[in-house]
KOLKEVO-305458 format. One line per field, with one value per residue (C-alpha): residue number from 0; x, y, z; residue in one letter. Coordinates in steps of 0.25 Angstrom, whole numbers, padded with zeros to 4 digits, m for minus. Example, Ala and Ser with C-alpha at 12.3 -4.5 7.8 and 13.67 -1.06 7.14 Angstrom:
BEGIN
seq 0  1
x 0049  0055
y m0018  m0004
z 0031  0029
type A  S
//
This chain:
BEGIN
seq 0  1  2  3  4  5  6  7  8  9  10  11  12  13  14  15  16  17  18  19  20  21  22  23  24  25  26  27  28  29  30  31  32  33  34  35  36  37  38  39  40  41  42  43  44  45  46  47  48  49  50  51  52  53  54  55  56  57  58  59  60  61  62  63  64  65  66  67  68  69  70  71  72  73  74  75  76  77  78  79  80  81  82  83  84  85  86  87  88  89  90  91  92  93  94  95  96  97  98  99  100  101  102  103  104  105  106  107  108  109  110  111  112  113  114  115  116  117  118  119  120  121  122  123  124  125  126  127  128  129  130  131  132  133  134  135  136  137  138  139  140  141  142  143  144  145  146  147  148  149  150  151  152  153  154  155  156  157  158  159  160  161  162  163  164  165  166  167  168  169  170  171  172  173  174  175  176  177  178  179  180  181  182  183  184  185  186  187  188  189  190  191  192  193  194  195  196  197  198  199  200  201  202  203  204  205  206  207  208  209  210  211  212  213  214  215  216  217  218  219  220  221  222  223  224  225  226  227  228  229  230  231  232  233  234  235  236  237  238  239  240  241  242  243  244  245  246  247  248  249  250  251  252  253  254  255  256  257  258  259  260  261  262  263  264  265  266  267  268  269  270  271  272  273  274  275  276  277  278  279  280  281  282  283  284  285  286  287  288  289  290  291  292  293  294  295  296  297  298  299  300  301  302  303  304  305  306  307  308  309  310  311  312  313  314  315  316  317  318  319  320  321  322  323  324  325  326  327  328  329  330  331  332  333  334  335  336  337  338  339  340  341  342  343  344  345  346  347  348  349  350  351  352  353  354  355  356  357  358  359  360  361  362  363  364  365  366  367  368  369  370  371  372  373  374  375  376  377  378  379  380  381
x 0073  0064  0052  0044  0031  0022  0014  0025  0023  0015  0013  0026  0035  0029  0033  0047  0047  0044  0055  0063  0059  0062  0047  0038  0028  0017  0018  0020  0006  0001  0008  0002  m0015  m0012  m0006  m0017  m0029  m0029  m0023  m0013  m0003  0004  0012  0009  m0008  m0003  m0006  m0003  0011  0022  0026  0041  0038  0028  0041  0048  0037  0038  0053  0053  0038  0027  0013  0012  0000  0000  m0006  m0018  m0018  m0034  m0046  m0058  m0071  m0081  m0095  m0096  m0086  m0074  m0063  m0049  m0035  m0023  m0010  0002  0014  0024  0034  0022  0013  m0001  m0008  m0023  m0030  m0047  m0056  m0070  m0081  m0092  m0102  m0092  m0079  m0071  m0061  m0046  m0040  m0025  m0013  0002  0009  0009  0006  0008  0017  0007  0000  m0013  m0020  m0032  m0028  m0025  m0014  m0008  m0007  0001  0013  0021  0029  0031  0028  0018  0024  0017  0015  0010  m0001  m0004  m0007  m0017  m0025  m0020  m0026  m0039  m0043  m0042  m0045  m0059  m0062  m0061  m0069  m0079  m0079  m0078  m0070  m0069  m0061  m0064  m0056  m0059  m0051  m0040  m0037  m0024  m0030  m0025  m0012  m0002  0001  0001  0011  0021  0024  0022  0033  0025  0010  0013  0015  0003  m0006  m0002  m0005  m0018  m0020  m0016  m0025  m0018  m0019  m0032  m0035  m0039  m0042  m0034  m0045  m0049  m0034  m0034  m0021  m0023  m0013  m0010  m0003  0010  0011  0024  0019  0006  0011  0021  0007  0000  0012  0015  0001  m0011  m0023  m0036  m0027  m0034  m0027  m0029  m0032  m0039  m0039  m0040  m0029  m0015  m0015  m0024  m0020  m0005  m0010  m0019  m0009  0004  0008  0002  0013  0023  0013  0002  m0012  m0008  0002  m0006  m0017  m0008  m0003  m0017  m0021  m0008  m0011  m0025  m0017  m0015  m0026  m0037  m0048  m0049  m0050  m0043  m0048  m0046  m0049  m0054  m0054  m0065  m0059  m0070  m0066  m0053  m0057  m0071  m0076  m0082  m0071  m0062  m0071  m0070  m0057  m0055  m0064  m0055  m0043  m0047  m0051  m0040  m0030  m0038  m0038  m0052  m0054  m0064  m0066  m0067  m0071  m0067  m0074  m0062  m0060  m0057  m0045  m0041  m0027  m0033  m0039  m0048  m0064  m0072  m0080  m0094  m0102  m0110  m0099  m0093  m0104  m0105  m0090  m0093  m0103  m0096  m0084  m0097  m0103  m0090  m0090  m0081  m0083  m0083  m0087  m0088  m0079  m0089  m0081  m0081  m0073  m0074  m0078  m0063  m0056  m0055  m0060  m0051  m0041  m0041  m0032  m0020  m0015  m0004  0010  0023  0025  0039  0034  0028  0016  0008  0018  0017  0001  m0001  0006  m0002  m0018  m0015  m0010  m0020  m0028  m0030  m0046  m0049  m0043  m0058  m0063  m0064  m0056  m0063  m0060  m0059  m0051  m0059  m0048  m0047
y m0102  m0091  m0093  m0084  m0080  m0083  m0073  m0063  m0064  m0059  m0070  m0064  m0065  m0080  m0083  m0079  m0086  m0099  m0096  m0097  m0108  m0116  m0115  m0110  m0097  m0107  m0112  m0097  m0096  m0109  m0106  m0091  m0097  m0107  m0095  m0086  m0089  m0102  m0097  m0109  m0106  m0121  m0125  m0140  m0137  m0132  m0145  m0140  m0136  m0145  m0151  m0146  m0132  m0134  m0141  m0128  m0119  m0126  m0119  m0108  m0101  m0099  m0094  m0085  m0078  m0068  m0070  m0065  m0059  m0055  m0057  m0046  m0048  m0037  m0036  m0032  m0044  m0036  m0046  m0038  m0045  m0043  m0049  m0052  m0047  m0047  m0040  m0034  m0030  m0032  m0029  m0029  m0033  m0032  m0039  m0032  m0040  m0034  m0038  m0037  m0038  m0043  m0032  m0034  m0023  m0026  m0021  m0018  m0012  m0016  m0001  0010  0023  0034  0036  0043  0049  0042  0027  0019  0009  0023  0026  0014  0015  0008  m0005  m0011  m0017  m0027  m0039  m0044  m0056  m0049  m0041  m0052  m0062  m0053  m0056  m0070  m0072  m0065  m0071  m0084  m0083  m0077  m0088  m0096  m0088  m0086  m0100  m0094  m0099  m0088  m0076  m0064  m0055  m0046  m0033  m0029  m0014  m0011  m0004  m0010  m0006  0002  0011  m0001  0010  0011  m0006  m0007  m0016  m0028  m0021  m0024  m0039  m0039  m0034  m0043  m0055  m0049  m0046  m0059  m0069  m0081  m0073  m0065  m0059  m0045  m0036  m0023  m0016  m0023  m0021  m0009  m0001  0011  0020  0034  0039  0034  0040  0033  0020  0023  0025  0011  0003  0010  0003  m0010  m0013  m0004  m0008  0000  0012  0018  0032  0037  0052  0056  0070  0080  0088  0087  0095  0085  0074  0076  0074  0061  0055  0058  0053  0064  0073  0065  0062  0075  0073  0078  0068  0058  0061  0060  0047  0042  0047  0040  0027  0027  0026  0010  0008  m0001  0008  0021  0029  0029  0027  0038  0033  0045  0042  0051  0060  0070  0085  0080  0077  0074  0089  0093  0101  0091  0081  0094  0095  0081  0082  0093  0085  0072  0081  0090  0079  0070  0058  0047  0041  0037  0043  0032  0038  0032  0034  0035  0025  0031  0028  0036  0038  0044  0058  0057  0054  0047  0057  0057  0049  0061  0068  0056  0055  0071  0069  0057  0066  0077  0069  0060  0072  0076  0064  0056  0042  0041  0029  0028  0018  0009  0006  m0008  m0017  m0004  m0015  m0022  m0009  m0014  m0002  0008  0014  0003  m0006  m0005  m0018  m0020  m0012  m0010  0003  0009  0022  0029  0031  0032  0045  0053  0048  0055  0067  0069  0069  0083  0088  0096  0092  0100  0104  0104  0119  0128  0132  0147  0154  0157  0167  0156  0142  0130  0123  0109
z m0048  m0052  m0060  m0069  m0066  m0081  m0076  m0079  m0092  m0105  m0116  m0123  m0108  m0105  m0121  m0119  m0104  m0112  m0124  m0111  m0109  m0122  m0125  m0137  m0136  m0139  m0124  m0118  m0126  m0118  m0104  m0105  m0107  m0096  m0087  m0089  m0096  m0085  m0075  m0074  m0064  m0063  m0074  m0074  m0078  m0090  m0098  m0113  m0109  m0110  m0100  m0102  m0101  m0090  m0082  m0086  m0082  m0067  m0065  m0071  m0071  m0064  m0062  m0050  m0047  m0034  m0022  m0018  m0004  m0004  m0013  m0010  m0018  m0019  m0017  m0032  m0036  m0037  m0033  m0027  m0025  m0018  m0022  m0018  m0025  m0015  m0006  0002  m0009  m0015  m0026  m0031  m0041  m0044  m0050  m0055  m0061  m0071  m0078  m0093  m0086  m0077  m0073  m0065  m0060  m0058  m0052  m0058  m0045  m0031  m0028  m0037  m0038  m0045  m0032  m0036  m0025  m0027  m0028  m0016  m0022  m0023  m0011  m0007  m0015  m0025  m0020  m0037  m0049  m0051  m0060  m0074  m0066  m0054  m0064  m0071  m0061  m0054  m0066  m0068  m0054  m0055  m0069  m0065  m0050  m0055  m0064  m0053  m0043  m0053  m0060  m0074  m0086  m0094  m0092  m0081  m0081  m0094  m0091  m0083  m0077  m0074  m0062  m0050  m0041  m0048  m0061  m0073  m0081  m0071  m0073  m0086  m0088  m0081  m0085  m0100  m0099  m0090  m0101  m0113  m0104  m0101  m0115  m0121  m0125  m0121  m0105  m0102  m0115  m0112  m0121  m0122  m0120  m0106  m0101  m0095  m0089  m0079  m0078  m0072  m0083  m0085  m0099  m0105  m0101  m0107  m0119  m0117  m0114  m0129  m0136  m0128  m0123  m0127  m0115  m0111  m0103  m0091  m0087  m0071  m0074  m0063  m0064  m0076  m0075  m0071  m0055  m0050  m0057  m0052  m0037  m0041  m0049  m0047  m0059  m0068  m0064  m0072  m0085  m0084  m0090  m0105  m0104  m0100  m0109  m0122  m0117  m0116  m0131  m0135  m0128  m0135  m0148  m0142  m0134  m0135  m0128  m0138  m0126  m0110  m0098  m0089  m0073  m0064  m0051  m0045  m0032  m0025  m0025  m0033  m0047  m0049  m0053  m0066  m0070  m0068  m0078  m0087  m0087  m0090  m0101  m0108  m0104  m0111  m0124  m0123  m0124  m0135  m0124  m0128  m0113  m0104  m0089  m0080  m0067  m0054  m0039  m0029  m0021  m0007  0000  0014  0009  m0004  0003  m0007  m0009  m0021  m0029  m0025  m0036  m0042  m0044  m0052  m0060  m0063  m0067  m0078  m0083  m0086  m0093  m0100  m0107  m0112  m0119  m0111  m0107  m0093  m0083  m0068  m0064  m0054  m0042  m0039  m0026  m0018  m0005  m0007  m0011  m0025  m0035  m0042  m0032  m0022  m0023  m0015  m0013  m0003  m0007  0000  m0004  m0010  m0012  0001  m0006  0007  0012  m0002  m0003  0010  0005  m0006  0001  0002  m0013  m0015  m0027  m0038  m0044  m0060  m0064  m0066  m0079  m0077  m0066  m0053  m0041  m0031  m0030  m0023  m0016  m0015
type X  X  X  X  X  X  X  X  X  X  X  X  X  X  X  X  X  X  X  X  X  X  X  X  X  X  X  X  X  X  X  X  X  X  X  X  X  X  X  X  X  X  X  X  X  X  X  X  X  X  X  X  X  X  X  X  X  X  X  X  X  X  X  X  X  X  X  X  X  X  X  X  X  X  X  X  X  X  X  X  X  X  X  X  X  X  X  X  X  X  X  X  X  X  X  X  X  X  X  X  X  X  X  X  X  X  X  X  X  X  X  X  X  X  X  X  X  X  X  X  X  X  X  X  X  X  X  X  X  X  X  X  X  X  X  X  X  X  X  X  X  X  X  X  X  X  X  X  X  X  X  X  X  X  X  X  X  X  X  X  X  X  X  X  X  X  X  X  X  X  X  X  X  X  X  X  X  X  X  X  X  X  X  X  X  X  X  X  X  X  X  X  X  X  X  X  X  X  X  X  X  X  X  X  X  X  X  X  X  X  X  X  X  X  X  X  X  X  X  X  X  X  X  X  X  X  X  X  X  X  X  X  X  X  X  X  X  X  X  X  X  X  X  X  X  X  X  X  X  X  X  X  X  X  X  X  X  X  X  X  X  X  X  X  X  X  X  X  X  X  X  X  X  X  X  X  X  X  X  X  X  X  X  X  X  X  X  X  X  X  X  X  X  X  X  X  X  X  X  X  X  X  X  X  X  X  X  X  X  X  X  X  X  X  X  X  X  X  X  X  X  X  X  X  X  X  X  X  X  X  X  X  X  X  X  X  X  X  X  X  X  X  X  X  X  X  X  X  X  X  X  X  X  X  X  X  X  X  X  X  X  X  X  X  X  X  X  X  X  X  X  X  X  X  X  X  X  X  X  X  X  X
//
């Protein structure tokens, strides 16, 4: 007989699951504290719930984490997982400790099918969809694997980025659940404003998550206008940088950050001109967006063809987009040692897509500079 996996489930799912059952809401409440907030995987520990349902829960659910195939600890105490999710694929997960927070970064694809040049989970294809379950237990694990490790009561994990393997829009039928049992206060109880999706511009599904589920939204821009951005992200030839941006200033209308996120991932020669920070400044106040620039040293990959910005020319960039008045931060780059930071994670995916074949392709599209202000008698080729 098949079971059901509880951790398949938002409050309203595992409700319904017990309806099923012959049982009230009251006990989906009870089952859903001692599955999250305690980590409880064995149905026979859950002392408050009757015994009959407990007899019941034995055939037909259960509480299936997934298995972790390595643990890699940083020098600066950033923790990275791989799991197993099956039929030859792996996926990663990340743990960041600061002084304020404890961050988890979490993966929703074994993979991913937007391919940006600049991102190593990229480059090895697509294979499919993580599960609710799937994204939920990585955090299931970690939270209560940490208070283990670090012999603390409380909760640890105070914010979650939708950051790791995969484009979160492009499964949103499984992301949704995954975020209301994140958000809700009988799980982890994270606030709407420490949930944080990152996506690269899947503009109807933008607009789905402002109306089902508003979250801190985090967009990949990565380049200020729309020929360089197209061989970046390939996904800006379907949903252009206007379009994008509208779709941003209408999710605001939802959100519970009065400004997005725009990620930056800092490419040397590529992107990391002054004109291009002019020309993002004029895009951004052209199109009416409030955001924040978070700026992202590459993280070098051989496959990428591409080279981290050097770190004067980073800082020259934030300072241009500061004195316009825009809030911009360098994001610090932390678990370089155990290939952890922003762009790194790549698991272990059996590829449906050829990725590596069309990836290869592209590292000679030739990228586009920032159009110049006033003409001149001579082009710089890139």
């Amino acid at each position: 007989m098949t079971t059901a996996n509880l951790l398949d489930f938002d409050l309203e799912g595992l409700a319904a699951f017990c309806e099923r059952l012959g049982e009230k809401r009251f006990r989906a409440t009870q089952l859903f504290r001692w599955i999250h907030q305690r980590g409880a995987s064995d149905f026979s520990q859950m002392t408050d719930l009757a015994k009959s349902l407990r007899e019941k829960l034995a055939t037909t659910a259960r509480v299936e984490a997934l298995p972790v195939v390595t643990q890699n600890e940083s020098a600066d105490g950033t923790i990275k997982w791989l799991f197993d999710v099956g039929d030859g694929n792996a996926v990663e997960a990340v743990f960041i400790p600061e002084e304020d927070r404890g961050t988890l970064c979490v993966s929703s694809q074994a993979g991913c099918a937007v391919g940006c040049r600049f991102c190593s989970t990229g480059h090895q294809g697509f294979s499919r969809n993580l599960t609710t379950g799937e994204i939920v237990a990585q955090l299931w694990f970690a939270e209560h694997f940490l208070r283990k490790h670090l012999q603390r009561d409380e909760r640890i994990i105070s914010n979650v980025v939708m950051m790791g393997m995969g484009e979160p829009l492009q499964n949103y039928a499984a992301l949704v659940p995954a975020l209301r049992t994140m958000l809700d206060d009988n799980a982890y109880g994270l606030s709407r404003r420490r949930l944080t999706v990152s996506t690269s511009g899947v503009v109807p599904m933008m607009d789905r998550l402002g109306a089902d589920c508003p979250v801190a939204l985090a967009v990949s821009l990565h380049a200020p206008n729309d020929a360089l951005r197209s061989d970046l992200v390939p996904l800006n030839r379907k949903y252009p940088i206007a379009e994008l941006l509208q779709a941003c200033k209408r999710y605001l209308e939802h959100a519970p950050r009065d400004f997005i996120t725009f990620e930056y991932c800092m490419l040397d020669g590529v992107n990391d001109q002054p004109e291009h920070a002019r020309q993002l400044i004029d895009l951004v106040r052209s199109q009416g967006v409030s955001c924040k620039f978070n700026l992202i040293p590459f993280n070098p990959f051989p496959a990428s063809g591409l080279v981290r910005s050097p770190q004067p020319r980073v800082v020259a960039f934030a300072k241009i987009l500061s004195e316009a008045g825009i809030v911009t931060t360098v994001r610090k780059t932390r678990g370089d040692d155990i290939d952890a930071a922003c762009g790194q994670l790549a698991g272990d995916v059996k590829d449906r897509t050829h990725a590596a074949e069309r990836m290869a392709q592209r590292r000679t599209v030739v990228l586009h500079p920032a159009p110049a202000r006033a003409p001149t008698s001579t082009a710089k080729e890139q």
